[in-house]
N, C-alpha and C positions, 0 to 999 in steps of 0.2 A: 634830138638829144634826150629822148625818152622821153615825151610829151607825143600820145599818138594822134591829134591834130595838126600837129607839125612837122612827124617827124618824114614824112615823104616828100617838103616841101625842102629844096635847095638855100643854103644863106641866101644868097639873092632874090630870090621868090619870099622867103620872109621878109627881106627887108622893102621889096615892093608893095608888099601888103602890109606891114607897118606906115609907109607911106601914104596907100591909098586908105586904109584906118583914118590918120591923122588929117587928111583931107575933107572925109567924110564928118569927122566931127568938129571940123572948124567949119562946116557950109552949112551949120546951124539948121541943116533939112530935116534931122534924123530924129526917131520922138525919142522920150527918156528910154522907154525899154528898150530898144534897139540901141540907143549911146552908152546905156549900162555894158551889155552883150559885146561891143565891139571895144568899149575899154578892156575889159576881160580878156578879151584873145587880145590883144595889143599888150595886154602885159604877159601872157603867154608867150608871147612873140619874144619880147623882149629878154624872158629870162632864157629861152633859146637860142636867142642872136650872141647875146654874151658869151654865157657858155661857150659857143660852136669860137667868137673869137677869142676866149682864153687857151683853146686844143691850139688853136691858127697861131697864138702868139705864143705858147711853148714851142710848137714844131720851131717857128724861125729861131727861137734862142738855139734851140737843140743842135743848128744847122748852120747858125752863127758864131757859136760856139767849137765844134767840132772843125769847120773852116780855122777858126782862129787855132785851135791844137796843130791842124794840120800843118800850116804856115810856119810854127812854132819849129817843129817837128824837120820839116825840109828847108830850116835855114842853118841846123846842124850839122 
């Protein structure tokens, strides 16, 4: 979603590495410079991941909506 780190990686492939991020920095292994580096892309991630599900949550309005018109529509 215009972040070119991210943007060849699928929702699901971000939110796996979000994941595997949030792992890494709970198993207390990682030094500061590298826990610094991977909070970073982890909040990359994240303003990515929303983003992509605010498109995901318009389209079903769009599509739930449009269902509901139509319903409307063929019970006249």
């Amino acid at each position: 979603m215009g972040n070119p780190k991210t943007d060849n990686l699928t929702l699901e492939q971000k939110l796996l590495r979000l994941q595997e991020i949030q792992k890494l920095l709970e198993g207390g292994s990682v030094n500061l410079t590298d826990s610094i580096a991977l909070f970073d892309e982890a909040n990359v991630l994240k303003v990515d991941i929303e983003a992509e599900l605010a498109v995901i949550k318009n389209k079903i309005t769009e599509i739930e909506t449009r269902s509901m018109d139509q319903g409307k529509e063929e019970s006249f």
